[in-house]
C-alpha positions as CSV (number, residue, x, y, z in Angstrom):
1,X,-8.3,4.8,14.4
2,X,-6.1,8.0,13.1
3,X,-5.5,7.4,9.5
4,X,-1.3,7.0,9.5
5,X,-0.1,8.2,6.0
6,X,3.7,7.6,4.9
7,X,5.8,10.6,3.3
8,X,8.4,7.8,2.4
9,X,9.0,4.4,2.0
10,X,12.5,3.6,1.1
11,X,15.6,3.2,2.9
12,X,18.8,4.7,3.0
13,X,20.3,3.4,-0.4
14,X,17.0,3.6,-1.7
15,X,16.0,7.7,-1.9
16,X,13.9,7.3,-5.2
17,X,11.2,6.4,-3.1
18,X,11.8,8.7,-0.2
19,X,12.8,8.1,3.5
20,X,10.7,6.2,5.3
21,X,8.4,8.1,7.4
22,X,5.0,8.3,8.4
23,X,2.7,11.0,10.1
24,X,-0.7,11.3,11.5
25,X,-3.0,14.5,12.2
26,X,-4.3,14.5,15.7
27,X,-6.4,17.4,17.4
28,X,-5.0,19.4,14.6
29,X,-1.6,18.1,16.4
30,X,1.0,16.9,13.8
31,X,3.0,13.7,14.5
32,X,5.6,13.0,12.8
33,X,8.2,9.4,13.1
34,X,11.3,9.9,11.6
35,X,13.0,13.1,9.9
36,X,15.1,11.3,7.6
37,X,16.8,13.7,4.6
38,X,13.8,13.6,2.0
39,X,11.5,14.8,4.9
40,X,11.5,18.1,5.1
41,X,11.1,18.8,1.8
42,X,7.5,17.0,1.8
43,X,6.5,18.5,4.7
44,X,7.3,21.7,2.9
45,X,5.3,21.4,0.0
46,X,2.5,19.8,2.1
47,X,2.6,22.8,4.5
48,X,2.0,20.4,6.9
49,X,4.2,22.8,9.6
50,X,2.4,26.1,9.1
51,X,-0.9,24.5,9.6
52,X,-0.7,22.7,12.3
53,X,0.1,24.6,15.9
54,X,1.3,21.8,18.0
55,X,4.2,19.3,16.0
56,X,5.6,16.3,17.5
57,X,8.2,14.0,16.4
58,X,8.9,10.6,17.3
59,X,12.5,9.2,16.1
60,X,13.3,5.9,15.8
61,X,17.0,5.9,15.5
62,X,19.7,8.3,14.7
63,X,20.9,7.1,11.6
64,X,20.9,10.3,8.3
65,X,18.1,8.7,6.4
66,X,15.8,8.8,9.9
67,X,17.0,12.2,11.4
68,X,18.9,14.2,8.4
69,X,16.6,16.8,8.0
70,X,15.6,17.0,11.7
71,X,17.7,20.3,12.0
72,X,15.8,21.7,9.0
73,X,12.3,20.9,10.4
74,X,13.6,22.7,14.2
75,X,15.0,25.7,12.7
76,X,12.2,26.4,10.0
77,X,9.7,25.6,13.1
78,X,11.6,27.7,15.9
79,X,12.5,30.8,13.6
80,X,10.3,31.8,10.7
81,X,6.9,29.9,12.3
82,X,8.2,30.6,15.9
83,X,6.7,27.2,17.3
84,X,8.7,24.5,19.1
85,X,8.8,21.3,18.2
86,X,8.3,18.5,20.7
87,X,10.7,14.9,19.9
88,X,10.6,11.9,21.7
89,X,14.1,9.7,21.8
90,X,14.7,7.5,25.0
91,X,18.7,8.6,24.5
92,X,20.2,12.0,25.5
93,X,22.6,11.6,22.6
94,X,20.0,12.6,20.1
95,X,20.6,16.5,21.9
96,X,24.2,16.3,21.3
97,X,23.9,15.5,17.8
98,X,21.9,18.6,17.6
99,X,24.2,20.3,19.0
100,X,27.3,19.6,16.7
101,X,24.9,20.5,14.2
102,X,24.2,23.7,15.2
103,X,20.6,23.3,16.6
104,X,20.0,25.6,20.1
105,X,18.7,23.8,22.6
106,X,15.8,26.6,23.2
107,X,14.3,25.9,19.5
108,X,13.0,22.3,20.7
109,X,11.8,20.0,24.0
110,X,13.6,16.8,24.0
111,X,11.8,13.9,26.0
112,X,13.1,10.5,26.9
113,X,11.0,9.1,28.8
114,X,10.3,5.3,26.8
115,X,6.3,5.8,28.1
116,X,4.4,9.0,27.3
117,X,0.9,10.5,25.4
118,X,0.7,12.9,22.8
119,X,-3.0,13.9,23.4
120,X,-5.2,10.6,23.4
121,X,-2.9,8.7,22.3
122,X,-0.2,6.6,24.3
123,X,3.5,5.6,23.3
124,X,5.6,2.9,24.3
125,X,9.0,2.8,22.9
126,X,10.7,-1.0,22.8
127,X,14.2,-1.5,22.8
128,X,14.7,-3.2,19.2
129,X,18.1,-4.6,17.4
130,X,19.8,-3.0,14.2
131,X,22.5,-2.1,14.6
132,X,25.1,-2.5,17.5
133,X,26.2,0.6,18.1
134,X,23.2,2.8,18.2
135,X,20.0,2.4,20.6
136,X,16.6,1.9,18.0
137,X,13.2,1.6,19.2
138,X,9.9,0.6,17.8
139,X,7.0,2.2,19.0
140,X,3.9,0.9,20.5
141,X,0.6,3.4,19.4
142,X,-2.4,2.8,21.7
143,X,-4.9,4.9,19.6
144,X,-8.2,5.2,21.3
145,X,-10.0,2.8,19.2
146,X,-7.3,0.5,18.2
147,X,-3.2,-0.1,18.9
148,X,-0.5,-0.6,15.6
149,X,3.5,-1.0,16.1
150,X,5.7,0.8,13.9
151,X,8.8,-0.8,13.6
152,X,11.4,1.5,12.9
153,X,15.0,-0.1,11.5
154,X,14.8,-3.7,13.3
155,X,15.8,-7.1,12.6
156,X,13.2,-8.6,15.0
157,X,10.2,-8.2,16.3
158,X,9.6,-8.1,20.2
159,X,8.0,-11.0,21.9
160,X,5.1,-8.2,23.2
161,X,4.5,-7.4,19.7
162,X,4.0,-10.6,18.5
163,X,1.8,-11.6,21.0
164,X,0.0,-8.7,21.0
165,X,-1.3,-8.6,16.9
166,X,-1.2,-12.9,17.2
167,X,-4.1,-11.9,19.7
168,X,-5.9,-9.4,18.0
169,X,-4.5,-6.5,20.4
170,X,-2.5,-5.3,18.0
171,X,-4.4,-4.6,14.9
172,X,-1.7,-3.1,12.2
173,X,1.9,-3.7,12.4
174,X,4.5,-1.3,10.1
175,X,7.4,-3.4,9.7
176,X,11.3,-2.8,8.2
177,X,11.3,-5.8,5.9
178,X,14.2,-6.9,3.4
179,X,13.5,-9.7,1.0
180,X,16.6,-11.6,1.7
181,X,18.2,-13.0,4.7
182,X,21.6,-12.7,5.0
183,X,24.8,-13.6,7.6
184,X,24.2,-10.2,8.7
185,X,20.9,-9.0,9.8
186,X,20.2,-5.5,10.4
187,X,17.1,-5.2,8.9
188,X,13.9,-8.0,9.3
189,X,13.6,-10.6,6.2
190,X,10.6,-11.6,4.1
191,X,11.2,-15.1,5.6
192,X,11.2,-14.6,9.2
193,X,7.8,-12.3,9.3
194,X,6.5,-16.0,7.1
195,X,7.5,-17.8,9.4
196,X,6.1,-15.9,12.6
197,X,2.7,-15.1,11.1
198,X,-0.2,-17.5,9.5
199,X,-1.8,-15.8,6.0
200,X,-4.7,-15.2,6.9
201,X,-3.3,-12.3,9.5
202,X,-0.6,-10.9,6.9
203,X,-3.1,-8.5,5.2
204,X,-2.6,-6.5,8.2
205,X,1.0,-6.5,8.4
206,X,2.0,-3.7,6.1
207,X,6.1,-3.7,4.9
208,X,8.3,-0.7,4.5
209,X,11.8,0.6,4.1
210,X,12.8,-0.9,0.8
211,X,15.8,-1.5,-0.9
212,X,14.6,-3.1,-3.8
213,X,11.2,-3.8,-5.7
214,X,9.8,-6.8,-3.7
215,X,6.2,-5.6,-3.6
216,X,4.8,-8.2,-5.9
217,X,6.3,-10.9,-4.4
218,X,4.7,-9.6,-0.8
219,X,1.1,-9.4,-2.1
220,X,1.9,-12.9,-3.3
221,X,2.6,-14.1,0.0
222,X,-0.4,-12.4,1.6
223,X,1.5,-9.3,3.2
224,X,0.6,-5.4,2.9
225,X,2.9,-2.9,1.7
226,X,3.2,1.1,2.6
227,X,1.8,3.3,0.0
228,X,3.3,6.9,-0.1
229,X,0.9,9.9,-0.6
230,X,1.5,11.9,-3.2
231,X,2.6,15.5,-2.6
C-alpha cells in the first residue's frame, strides 16, 4: 500500500502544527487532500510540484484551512511550471470560489464526479456532516493492495466505513478527532470513536486535525496519531 505522509496535522485555530493535509506519490503522480493555507509553502520547499508531472488534488471541504492556498498551488502549477492541476470536489461551487479569487478556469480540470481513479487507485467520496452549510466528504482509497478512509472535517463516521475497517476491509482509517464532546459537534470526539471501536483495532485508527495536545491521552487509550514529515 502507497506510503500516505501528512504535511500537517492541525486544524484551523491550531497553525503551529500545520493544516491538515496529507499526500501520496503514485506513478511519479502527486496526490494531494486538502490545500489548506500552510500548504503551499511545504510543497514548496519539498519541490514536490516541479518534480512530479502529473498533480492531483482531492479536497475535502471548502473551508480556508483546507483550500487557502489552493489558488497558490494552481497558479504556480499553470504559469511558471506550465502543468495543470487535476481536483476532485463533488460541488460546482468549489469553481466559483476560484473564480472570485481570481483563478482562470483554463489553469485547472475540475471533476465532480463522487466515484473516480487516479491511476490504480479508486476514490469514493461520502457525503459526511460538519458543518451545515457547506457539503464535506470523506474519501474512500481503494489502493491495490489495501483500502484506508480519510476523514476530512466530520463529526461522524459513515455506517460503510465502519463496517468496512470492523471487517478488516478497511485497513487504516485517518480520522478528524477532538478530545471533548460538546452541545455542538462539528468535529468527531475522543469518546465516540471509543465507543465505536474495541482496542485491539485502534492501533490502526490514526487521529488528526488537532486543536489541542491530546496525543498522550490517545496512545493511552490504544489509538494512533498522524505524524508530520519534516520539511
Amino acid at each position: 500500500m502507497e506510503r500516505i505522509r501528512f504535511l500537517g496535522c492541525g486544524s484551523a485555530f491550531n497553525p503551529l502544527l500545520g493544516n491538515t493535509s496529507a499526500y501520496f506519490i503514485m506513478e511519479d503522480s502527486l496526490v494531494l487532500i486538502d490545500a489548506g493555507e500552510t500548504v503551499f509553502s511545504k510543497l514548496y520547499k519539498m519541490k514536490l510540484l516541479e518534480s512530479c508531472p502529473e498533480i492531483f488534488i482531492i479536497i475535502t471541504h471548502t473551508h480556508s484551512d483546507h483550500v487557502g492556498s489552493l489558488p497558490s498551488i494552481i497558479s504556480y502549477t499553470y504559469y511558471v511550471l506550465g502543468k495543470r492541476v487535476n481536483i476532485f470536489y463533488p460541488e460546482k461551487s468549489l469553481a466559483v470560489l476560484l473564480d472570485m479569487m481570481g483563478i482562470v478556469r483554463e489553469a485547472y480540470v475540475l471533476s465532480v464526479d463522487r466515484d473516480f481513479c487516479i491511476g490504480s487507485v479508486a476514490v469514493h467520496a461520502l457525503s459526511v456532516k460538519h458543518e451545515e452549510n457547506i457539503g464535506c466528504y470523506g474519501y474512500l482509497l481503494e489502493f491495490p493492495d489495501a483500502k484506508i478512509y480519510y476523514s476530512g472535517d466530520s463529526y461522524e463516521i459513515p455506517d460503510r466505513v465502519i463496517k468496512g475497517f470492523l471487517a478488516g476491509e478497511i485497513k487504516k482509517i485517518y480520522q478528524d478527532t477532538t478530545e471533548y464532546e460538546t452541545e455542538r459537534l462539528s468535529h468527531c470526539p475522543l469518546s465516540m470513536l471509543e465507543s465505536l471501536f474495541p482496542v485491539q483495532m485502534r492501533k490502526n485508527i490514526y487521529c488528526m486535525h488537532f486543536s489541542n495536545d491530546f496525543m498522550k491521552k490517545l496512545e493511552e487509550k490504544g489509538f494512533n496519531y498522524v505524524k508530520v514529515e519534516e520539511t
